[in-house]
Wavefront OBJ file of the C-alpha trace (Angstrom):
o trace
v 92.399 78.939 113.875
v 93.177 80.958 110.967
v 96.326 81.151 109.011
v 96.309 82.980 106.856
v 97.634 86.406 106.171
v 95.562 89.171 107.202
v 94.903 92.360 105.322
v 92.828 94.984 106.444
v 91.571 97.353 103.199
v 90.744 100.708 104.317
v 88.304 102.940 101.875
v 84.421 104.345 102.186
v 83.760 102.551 98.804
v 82.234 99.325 99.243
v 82.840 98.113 95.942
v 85.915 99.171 95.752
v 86.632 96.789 98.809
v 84.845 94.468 96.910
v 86.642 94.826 94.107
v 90.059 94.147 96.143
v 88.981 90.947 97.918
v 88.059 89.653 94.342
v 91.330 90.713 93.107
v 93.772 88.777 96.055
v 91.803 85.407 95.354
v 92.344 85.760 91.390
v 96.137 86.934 91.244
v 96.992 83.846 94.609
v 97.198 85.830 97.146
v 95.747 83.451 100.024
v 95.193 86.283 102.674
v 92.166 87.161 104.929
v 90.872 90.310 103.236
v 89.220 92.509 105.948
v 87.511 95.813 104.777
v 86.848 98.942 106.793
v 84.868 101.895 105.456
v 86.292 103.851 108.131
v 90.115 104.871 109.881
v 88.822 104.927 113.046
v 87.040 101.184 112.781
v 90.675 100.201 111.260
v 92.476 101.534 114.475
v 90.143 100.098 116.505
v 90.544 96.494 115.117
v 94.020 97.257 115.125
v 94.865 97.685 118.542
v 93.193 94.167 119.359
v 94.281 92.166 116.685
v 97.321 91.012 114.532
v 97.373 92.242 110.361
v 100.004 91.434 108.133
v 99.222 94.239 105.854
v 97.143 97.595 105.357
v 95.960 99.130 102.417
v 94.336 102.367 103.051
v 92.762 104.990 100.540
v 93.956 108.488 101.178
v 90.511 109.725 101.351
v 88.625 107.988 103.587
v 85.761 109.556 106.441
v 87.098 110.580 110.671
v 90.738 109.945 109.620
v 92.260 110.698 106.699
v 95.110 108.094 105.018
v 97.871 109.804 105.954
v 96.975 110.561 109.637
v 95.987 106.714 109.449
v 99.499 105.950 109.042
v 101.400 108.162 111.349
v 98.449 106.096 113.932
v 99.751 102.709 112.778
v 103.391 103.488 113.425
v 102.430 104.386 117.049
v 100.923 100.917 116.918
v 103.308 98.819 114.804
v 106.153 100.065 113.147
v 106.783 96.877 111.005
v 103.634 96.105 109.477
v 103.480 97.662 105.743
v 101.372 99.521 104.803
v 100.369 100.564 101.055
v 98.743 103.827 99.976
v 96.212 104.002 97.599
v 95.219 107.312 96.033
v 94.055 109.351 92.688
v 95.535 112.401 94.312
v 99.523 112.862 94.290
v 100.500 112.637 97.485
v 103.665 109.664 97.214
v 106.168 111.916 98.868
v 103.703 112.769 102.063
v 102.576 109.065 102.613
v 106.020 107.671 102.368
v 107.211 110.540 104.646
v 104.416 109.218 106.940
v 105.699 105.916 107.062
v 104.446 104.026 104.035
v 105.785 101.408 102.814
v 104.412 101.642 99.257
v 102.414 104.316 97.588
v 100.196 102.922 94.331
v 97.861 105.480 92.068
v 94.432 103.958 91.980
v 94.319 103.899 88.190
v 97.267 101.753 87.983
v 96.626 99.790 91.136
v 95.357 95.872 89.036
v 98.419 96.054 87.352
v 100.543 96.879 90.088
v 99.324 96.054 93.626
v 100.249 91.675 93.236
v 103.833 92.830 92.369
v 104.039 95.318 94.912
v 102.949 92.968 97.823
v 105.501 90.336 96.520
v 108.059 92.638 96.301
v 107.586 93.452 100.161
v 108.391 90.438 100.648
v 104.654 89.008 101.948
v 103.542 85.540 101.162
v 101.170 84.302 97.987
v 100.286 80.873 96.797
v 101.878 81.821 93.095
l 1 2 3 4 5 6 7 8 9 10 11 12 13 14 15 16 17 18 19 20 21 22 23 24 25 26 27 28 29 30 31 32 33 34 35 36 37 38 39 40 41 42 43 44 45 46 47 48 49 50 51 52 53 54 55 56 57 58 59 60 61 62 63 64 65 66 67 68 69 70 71 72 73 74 75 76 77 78 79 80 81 82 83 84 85 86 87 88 89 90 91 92 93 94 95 96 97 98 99 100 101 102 103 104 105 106 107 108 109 110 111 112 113 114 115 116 117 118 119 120 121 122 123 124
């Protein structure tokens, strides 16, 4: 049985997924990184399984990030959730239900800090 963490990482760019499963292992963060290149393949997992945390891109394919959260509230109104964007949208995805909102060009500095600062568990 696994127990680790889980994070599901929502975006339609797989190396951009790739990218952020690389990045939890180097900065400690001992979670199961799950990627979905699609909302509605997030939801489903979602309704049959437990996450600790979501990361979702604003623009992703079926569901946008925004609608994404306003779905995940109807599901779980405690798990955070972190969007991830180039466009400006903070005040819409927090208004959603967000817990965080990161800009994509600053998200390697800022996304280990972030995740501690929720409060979620890391190995550092």
């Amino acid at each position: 049985m696994n127990t680790k963490p889980r994070c599901i990482v929502v975006d339609d760019d797989a190396d951009f997924l790739e990218q952020v499963k690389r990045f939890f292992v180097a900065s400690c963060l001992d979670y199961e990184v799950l990627p979905f290149s699609s909302s509605v393949d997030a939801i489903d997992f979602l309704r049959q399984h437990r996450v600790d945390l979501i990361l979702t891109a604003y623009l992703v394919p079926q569901i946008d990030g925004l609608q994404l959260i306003s779905l995940v509230r109807r599901l779980n109104a405690r798990v955070p959730i972190l969007m991830l964007s180039r466009v400006p949208i903070e005040a819409a995805a927090l208004a959603r239900g967000a817990s965080a909102f990161l800009a994509k060009s600053a998200l390697w500095t800022q996304l280990g800090a972030v995740i501690r600062e929720l409060g979620m568990p890391s190995r550092a």
